[in-house]
VOGU-3710 file (C-alpha; in Angstrom, 3 decimals, decimal comma):
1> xxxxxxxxxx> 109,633/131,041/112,387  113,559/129,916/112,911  112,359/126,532/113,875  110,154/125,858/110,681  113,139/127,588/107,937  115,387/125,148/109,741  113,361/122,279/108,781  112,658/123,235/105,228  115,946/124,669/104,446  117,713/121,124/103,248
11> xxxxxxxxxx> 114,688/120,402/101,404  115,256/123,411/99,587  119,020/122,457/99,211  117,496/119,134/97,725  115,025/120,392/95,553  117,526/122,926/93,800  120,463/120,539/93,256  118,045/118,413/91,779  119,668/115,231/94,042  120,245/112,308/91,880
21> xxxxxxxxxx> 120,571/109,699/95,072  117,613/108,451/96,847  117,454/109,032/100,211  114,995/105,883/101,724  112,321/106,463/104,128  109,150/104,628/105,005  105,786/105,094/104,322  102,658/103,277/105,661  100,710/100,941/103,136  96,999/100,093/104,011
31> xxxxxxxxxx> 97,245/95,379/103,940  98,313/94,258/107,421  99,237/91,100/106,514  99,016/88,001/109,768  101,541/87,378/111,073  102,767/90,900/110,520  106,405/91,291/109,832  108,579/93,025/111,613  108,526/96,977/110,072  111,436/98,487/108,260
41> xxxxxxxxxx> 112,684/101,522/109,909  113,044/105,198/108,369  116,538/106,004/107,274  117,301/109,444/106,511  120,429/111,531/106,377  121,577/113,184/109,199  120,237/117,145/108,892  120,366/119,782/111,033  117,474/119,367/113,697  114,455/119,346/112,315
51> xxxxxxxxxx> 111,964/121,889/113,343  108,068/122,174/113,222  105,900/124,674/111,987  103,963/126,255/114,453  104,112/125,927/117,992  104,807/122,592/119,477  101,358/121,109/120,478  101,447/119,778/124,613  100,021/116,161/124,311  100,262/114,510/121,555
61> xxxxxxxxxx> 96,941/113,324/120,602  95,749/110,107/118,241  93,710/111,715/115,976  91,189/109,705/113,950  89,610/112,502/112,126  87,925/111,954/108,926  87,473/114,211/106,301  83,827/115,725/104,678  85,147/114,527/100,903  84,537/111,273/99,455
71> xxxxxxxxxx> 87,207/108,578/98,592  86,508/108,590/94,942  88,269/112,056/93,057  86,667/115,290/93,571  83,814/116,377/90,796  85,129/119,097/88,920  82,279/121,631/90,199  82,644/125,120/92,050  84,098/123,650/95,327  87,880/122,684/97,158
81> xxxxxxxxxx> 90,409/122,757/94,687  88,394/122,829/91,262  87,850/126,333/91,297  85,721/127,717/93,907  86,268/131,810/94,451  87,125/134,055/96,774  86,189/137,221/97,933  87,340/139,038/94,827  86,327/135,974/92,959  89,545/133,988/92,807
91> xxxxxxxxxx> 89,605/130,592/92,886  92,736/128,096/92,445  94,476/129,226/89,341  96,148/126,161/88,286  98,664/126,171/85,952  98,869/127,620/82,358  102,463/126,729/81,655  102,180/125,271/77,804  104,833/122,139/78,848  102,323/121,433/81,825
101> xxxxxxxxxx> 98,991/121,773/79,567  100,917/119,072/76,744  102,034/116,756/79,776  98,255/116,757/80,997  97,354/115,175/77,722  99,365/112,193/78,196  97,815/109,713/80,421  99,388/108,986/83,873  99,467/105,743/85,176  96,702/104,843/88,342
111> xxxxxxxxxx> 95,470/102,275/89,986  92,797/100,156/87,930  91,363/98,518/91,105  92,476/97,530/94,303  93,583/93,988/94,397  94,739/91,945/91,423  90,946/92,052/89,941  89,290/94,841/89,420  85,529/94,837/90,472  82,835/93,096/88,092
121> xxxxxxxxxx> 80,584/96,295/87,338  77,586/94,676/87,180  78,405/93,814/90,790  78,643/97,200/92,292  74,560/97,856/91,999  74,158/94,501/94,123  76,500/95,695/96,755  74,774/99,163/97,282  71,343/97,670/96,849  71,960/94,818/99,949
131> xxxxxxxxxx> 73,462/97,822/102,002  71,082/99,810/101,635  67,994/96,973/102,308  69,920/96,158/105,556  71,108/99,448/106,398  74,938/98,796/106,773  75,253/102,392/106,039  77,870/104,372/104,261  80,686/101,899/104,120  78,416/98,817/103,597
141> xxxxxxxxxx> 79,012/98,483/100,175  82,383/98,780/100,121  82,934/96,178/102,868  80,552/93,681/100,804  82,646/94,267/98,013  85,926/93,435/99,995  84,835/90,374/101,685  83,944/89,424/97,916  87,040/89,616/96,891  88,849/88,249/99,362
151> xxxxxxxxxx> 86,554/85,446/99,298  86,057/84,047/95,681  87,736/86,441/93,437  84,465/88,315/92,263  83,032/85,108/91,732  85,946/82,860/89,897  87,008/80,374/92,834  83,181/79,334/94,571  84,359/76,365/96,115  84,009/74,146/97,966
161> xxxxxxxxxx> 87,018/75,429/100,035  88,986/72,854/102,137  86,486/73,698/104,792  83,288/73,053/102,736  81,901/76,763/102,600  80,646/77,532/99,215  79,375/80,117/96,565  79,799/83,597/96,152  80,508/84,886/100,042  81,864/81,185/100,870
171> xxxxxxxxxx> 79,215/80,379/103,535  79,390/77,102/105,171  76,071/75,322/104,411  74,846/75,088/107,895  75,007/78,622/108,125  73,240/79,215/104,639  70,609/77,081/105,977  69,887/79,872/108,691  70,876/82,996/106,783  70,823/82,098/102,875
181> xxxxxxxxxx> 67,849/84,336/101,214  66,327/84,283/97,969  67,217/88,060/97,184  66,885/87,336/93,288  62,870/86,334/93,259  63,640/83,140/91,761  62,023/81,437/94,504  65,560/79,635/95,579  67,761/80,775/97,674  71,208/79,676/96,137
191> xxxxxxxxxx> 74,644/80,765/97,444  76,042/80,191/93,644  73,912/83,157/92,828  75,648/86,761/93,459  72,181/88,369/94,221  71,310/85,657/96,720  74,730/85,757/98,528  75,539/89,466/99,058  72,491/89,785/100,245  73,185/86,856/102,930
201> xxxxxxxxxx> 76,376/88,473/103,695  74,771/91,828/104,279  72,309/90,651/106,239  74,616/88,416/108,157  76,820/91,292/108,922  73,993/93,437/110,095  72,990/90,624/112,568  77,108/90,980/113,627  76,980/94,775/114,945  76,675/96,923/111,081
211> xxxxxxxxxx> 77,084/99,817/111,010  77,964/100,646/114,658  80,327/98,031/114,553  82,146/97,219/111,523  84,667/95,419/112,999  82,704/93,133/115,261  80,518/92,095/112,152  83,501/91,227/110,498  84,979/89,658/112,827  81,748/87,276/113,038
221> xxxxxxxxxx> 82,188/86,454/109,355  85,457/85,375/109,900  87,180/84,960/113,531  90,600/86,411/113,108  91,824/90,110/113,288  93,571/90,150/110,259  90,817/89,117/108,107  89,314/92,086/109,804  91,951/94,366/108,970  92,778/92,962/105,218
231> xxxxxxxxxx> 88,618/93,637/105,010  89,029/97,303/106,062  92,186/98,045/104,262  90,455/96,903/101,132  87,196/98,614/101,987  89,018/101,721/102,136  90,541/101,374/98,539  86,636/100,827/97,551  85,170/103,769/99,191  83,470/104,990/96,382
241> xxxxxxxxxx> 81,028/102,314/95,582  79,666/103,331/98,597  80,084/107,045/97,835  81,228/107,185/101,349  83,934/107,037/103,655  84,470/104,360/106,642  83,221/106,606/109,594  86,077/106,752/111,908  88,335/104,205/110,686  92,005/104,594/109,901
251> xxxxxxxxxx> 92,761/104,019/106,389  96,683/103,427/107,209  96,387/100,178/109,708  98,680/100,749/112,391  98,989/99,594/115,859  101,136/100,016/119,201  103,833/97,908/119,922  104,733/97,737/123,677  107,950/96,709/125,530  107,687/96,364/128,950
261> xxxxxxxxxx> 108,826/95,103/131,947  107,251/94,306/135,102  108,094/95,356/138,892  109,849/92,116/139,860  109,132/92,972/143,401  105,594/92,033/143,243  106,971/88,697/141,566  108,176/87,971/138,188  105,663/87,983/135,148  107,111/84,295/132,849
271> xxxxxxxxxx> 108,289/86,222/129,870  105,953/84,279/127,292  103,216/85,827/129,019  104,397/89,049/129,285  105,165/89,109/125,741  101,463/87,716/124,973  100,215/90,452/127,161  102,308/92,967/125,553  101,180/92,300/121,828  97,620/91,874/123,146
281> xxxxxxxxxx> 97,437/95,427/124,550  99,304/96,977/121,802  96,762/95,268/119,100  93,671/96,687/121,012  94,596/99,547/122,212  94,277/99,173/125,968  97,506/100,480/126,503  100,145/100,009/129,345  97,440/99,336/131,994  96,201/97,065/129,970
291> xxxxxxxxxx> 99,259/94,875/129,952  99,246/95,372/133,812  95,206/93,956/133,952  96,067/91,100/131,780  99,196/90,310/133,802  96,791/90,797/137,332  94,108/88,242/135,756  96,354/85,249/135,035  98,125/85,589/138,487  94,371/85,791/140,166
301> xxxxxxxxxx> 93,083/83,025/137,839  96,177/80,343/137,361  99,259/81,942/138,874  100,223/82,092/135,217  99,384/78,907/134,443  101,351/76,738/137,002  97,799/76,441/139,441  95,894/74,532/136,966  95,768/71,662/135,870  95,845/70,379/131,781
311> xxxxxxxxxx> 92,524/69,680/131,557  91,505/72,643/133,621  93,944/74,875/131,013  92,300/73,090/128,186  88,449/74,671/129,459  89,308/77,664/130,461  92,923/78,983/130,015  95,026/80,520/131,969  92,672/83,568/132,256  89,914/81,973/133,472
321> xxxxxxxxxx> 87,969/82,638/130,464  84,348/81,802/130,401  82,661/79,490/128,220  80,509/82,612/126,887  83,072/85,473/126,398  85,013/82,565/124,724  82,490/82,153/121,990  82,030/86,222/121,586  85,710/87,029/121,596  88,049/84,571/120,596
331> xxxxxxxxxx> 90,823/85,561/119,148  93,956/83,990/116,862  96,074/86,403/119,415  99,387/83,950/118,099  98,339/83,779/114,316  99,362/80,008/114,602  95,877/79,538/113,008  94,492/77,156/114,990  92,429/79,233/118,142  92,695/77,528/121,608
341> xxxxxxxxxx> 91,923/78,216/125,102  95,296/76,896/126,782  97,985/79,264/124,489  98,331/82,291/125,821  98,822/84,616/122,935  95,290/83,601/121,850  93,592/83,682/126,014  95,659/87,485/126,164  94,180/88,367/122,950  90,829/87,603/123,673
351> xxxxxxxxxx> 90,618/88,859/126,746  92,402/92,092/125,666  89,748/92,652/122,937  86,908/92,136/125,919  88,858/95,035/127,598  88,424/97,034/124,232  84,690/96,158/123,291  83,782/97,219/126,771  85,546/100,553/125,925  87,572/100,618/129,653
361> xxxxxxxxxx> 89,575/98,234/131,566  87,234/98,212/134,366  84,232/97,206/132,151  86,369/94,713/130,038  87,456/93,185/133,728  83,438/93,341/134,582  82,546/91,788/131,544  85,129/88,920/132,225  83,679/88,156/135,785  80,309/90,002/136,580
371> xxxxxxxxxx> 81,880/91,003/140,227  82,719/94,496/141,488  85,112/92,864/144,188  86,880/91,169/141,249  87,449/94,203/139,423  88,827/95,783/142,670  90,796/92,413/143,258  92,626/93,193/139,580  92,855/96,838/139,767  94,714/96,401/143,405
381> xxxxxxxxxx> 96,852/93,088/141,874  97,866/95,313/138,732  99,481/97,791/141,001  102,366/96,335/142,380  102,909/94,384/139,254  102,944/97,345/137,287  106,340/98,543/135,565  107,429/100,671/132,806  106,944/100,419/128,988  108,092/101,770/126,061
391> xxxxxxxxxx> 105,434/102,552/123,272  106,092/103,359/119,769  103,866/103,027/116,300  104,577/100,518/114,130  102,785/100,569/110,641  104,021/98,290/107,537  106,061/100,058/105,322  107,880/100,685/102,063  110,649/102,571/100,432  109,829/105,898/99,330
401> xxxxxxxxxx> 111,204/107,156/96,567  112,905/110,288/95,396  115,129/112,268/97,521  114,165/114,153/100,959  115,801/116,067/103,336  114,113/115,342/106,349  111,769/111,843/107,298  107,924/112,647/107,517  107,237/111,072/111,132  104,240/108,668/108,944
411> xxxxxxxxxx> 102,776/107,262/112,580  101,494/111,371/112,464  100,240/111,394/108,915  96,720/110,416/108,215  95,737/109,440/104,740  91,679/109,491/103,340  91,937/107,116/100,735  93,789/104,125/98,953  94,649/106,604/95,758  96,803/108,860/98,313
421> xxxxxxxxxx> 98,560/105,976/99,030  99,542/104,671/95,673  100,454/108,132/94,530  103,450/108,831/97,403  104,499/105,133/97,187  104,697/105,915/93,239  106,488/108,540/93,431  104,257/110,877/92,283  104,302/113,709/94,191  106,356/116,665/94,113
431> xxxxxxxxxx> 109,174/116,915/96,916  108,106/120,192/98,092  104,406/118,878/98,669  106,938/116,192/100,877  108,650/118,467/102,311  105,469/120,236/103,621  104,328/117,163/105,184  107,709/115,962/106,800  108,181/119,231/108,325  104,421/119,229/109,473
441> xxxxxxxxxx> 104,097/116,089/111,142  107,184/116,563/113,150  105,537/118,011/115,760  101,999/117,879/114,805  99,255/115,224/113,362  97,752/116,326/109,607  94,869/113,967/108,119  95,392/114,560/104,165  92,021/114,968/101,878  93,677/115,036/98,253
451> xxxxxxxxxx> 96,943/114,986/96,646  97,090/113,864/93,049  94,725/111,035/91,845  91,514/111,669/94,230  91,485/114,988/92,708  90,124/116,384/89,141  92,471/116,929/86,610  91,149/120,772/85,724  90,110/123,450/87,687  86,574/124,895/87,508
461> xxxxxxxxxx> 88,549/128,222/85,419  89,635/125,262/82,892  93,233/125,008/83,350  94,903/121,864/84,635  95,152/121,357/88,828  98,201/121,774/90,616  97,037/118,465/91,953  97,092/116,711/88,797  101,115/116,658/88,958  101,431/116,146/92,435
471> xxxxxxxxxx> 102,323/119,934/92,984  99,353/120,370/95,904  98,170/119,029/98,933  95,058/119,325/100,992  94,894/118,932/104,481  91,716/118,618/106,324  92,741/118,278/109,899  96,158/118,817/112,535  96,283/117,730/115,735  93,353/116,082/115,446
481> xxxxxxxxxx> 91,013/119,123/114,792  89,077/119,629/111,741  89,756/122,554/109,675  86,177/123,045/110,200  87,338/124,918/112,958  88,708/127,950/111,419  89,762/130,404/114,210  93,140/132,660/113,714  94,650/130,631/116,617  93,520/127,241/115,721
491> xxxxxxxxxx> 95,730/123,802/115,083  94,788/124,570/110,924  94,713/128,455/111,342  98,224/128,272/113,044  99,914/125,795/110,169  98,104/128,268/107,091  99,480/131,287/108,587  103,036/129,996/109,196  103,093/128,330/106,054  102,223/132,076/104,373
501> xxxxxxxxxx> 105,320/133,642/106,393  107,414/131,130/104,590  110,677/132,100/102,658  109,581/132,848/98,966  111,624/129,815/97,802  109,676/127,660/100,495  106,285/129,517/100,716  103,364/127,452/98,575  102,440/129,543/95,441  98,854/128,691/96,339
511> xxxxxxxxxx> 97,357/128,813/99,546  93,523/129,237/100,510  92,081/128,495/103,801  88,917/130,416/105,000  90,593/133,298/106,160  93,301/134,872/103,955  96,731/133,013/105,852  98,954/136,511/104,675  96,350/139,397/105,466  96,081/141,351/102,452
521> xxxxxxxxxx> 100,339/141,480/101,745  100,422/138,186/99,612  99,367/135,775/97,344  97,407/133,895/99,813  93,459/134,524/99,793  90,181/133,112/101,343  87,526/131,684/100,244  84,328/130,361/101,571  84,581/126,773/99,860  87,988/126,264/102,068
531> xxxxxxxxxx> 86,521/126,210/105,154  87,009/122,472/106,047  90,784/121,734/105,013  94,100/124,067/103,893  95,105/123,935/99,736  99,121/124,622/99,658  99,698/123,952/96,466  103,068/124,848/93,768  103,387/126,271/90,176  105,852/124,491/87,778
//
């Protein structure tokens, strides 16, 4: 256990000189804006090496686990933190300190909605009602409600836009010709009515890929990624009008950014292109092979542009891309705003999203030319091209207030909801629930299912939640396992028992996982309603 004390041990240095200083760090917020801007980087003082808890896992893995527990805060009912028991009937204690009980009567500040407006509430029923008739399943209403937003304001700027779309989901009128419906029974169907218009939209995003594909159906109500992202990152913040979460989505948009260069003995890559290819792979995903593929199709296809002519760059790019995978998967790839064949960044980025709709490079490359001996043709021209890249994380960030003693690695840290968000960029949680986390994710992954404002305020015994002053954490996943899996020797298993073998000063006054972390020695128990995510939580 040397190697977690040693990176807890300033935090407890912090916590007990009560540091006055902020020490900045970063953490993720859920809007990617387009352009993105370059990140601000984590500064932290310089401690003594940081060490995980646990035992260092061998690959790191990119976990997109979800957990079991709605967005909106947990019901105060006999389960998680608000009071479920144990064996001997225990269940989280809370806290009974008298200055704790009086501070619980104030009220502490959260967020009234998630953009500037807060949601109309007779809107809400329409949302889940047009989900539900078009089965955009469990996130449906809460991407309805998003697109909303970002579209009209709820309602208060219909329109026209500069572009002529109009009404309440700002559909151009061709389109409303083809997919307006009369939802309402009024026997017209008019885009100026809410009932009529989320209805269009949901069907219109069922006809786009909902709910197996979220972000293709958003993508076809508006073609650029970062109206897809701002959709999602909204939709998270509204996951409970749906009363459930976005499948396997991350709430905490962040992406890979790639720096690479090529083998110049197979021929030097222009570096515009390589940059295009490197911001295309690192948006979708497709890695460092990907940048190689993109790299092997322009060569094949235009020599990187210099064997076509302008007019043959103008109708097909310098990928070669067809008329037909044009229309599906064009992509602002250069957030210029304007999308067009000949620029690169926007030919990379829509090739590089073929690649990841296919789900492989070799079925990306097939779906770009329907030819096995052109697959084999890129595969064998991406070889020799191929060089070395550098990969890192990159999510947007803030400053983080109150002192720390060592920087939670965020590109490790997995949030559930919007409210988790806004409560660690507000400064409301407790340092040692911080320091938990930072010396976690230093060597592992940890999705988070409730800190302070998605939880109750009282426990199911009556007294107020640990959680309610930012003094508890839960975490329903490491390394991208669910705490669902609750073996002794497990990723969650491994991180409850070291965090009961803890110094006292360190050690979590509350901790409950389904098996009792400290045998029968401490203060640790089990109970059966923990058997999907670890409660550490701390007494005043």
């Amino acid at each position: 256990m040397a190697r977690l004390y040693a990176a807890l041990a300033a935090s407890a240095v912090v916590v007990a000189m009560g540091a006055q200083v902020a020490t900045a760090q970063t953490v993720p917020t859920t809007t990617e804006p387009a352009p993105p801007a370059q990140p601000v980087q984590p500064v932290a003082p310089a401690p003594a090496a940081p060490m995980p808890i646990g035992p260092a896992r061998p690959v790191k893995p990119s976990p997109k686990p979800k957990p079991a527990q709605d967005p909106a805060p947990k019901p105060d009912e006999g389960s998680k933190e608000t009071g479920g028991t144990g064996p001997e009937g225990k269940g989280e204690e809370g806290t009974t300190d008298p200055d704790d009980i009086a501070a619980a009567a104030l009220p502490l500040p959260a967020p009234a909605s998630c953009g500037e407006t807060a949601v109309p509430a007779f809107l809400i029923p329409i949302y889940q009602e047009a989900s539900k008739k078009y089965g955009l399943g469990p996130s449906g209403p809460s991407i309805l409600t998003a697109i909303n937003e970002i579209e009209t304001g709820f309602g208060v700027n219909q329109g026209p836009s500069s572009a002529g779309a109009i009404g309440w989901m700002q559909f151009m009128p061709a389109t409303w010709a083809t997919s307006g419906v009369d939802a309402s029974g009024d026997g017209v169907a008019d885009p100026s009515d809410p009932v009529d218009a989320i209805h269009a939209a949901a069907g219109y995003l069922k006809a786009g890929g909902m709910p197996e594909d979220p972000e293709a159906a958003i993508f076809s109500y508006n073609h650029a990624d970062w109206y897809v992202a701002d959709v999602l990152a909204r939709a998270a913040c509204f996951g409970g009008i749906g009363n459930g979460a976005l499948g396997d989505m991350s709430l905490v948009p962040k992406r890979q950014q790639l720096i690479c260069s090529a083998n110049e003995g197979a021929g030097k890559v222009p570096e515009g292109y390589l940059e295009a290819f490197q911001a295309a792979a690192g948006d979708y995903e497709i890695g460092q092979d990907g940048v190689w593929a993109l790299a092997a199709i322009a060569r094949l296809e235009s020599d990187y542009g210099r064997g076509m002519t302008s007019a043959e760059l103008l109708e097909m790019g310098p990928l070669g891309i067809s008329a037909a995978n044009w229309e599906r998967y064009r992509v602002d790839g250069d957030a210029d705003g304007v999308i067009k064949r000949e620029s690169i960044g926007d030919s990379a980025a829509t090739v590089a999203r073929m690649i990841w709709g296919a789900g492989s490079i070799r079925a990306g490359v097939f779906q770009h030319n329907h030819a096995s001996w052109y697959v084999q043709e890129v595969l064998d021209e991406a070889e020799p091209i191929a060089g070395k890249c550098r990969v890192r994380t990159v999510a947007y960030s803030i400053s983080l207030p109150g002192p720390t003693s060592i920087p939670i690695r965020w590109e490790n840290v997995e949030l559930s909801n919007e409210l988790e968000l806004w409560d660690i960029q507000q400064g409301m949680i407790d340092r040692r629930v911080l320091a938990l986390i930072a010396a976690i994710s230093q060597d592992h992954t940890l999705t988070i299912s409730s800190l302070r404002s998605d939880h109750s305020m009282n426990t199911a015994s009556g007294n107020v939640s640990n959680h309610y002053f930012g003094r508890a954490i839960d975490i329903a996943a490491i390394d991208g396992v669910s705490c669902t899996n609750v073996t002794v020797e497990g990723p969650c298993g491994t991180i409850a028992r070291s965090l009961a073998t803890l110094p006292e000063a360190l050690r979590p006054t509350e901790l409950i996982f389904c098996f009792d972390p400290d045998g029968t020695t401490g203060p640790a128990f089990a109970a059966a309603d923990h058997c999907d995510h670890i409660h550490a939580g701390f007494d005043s």
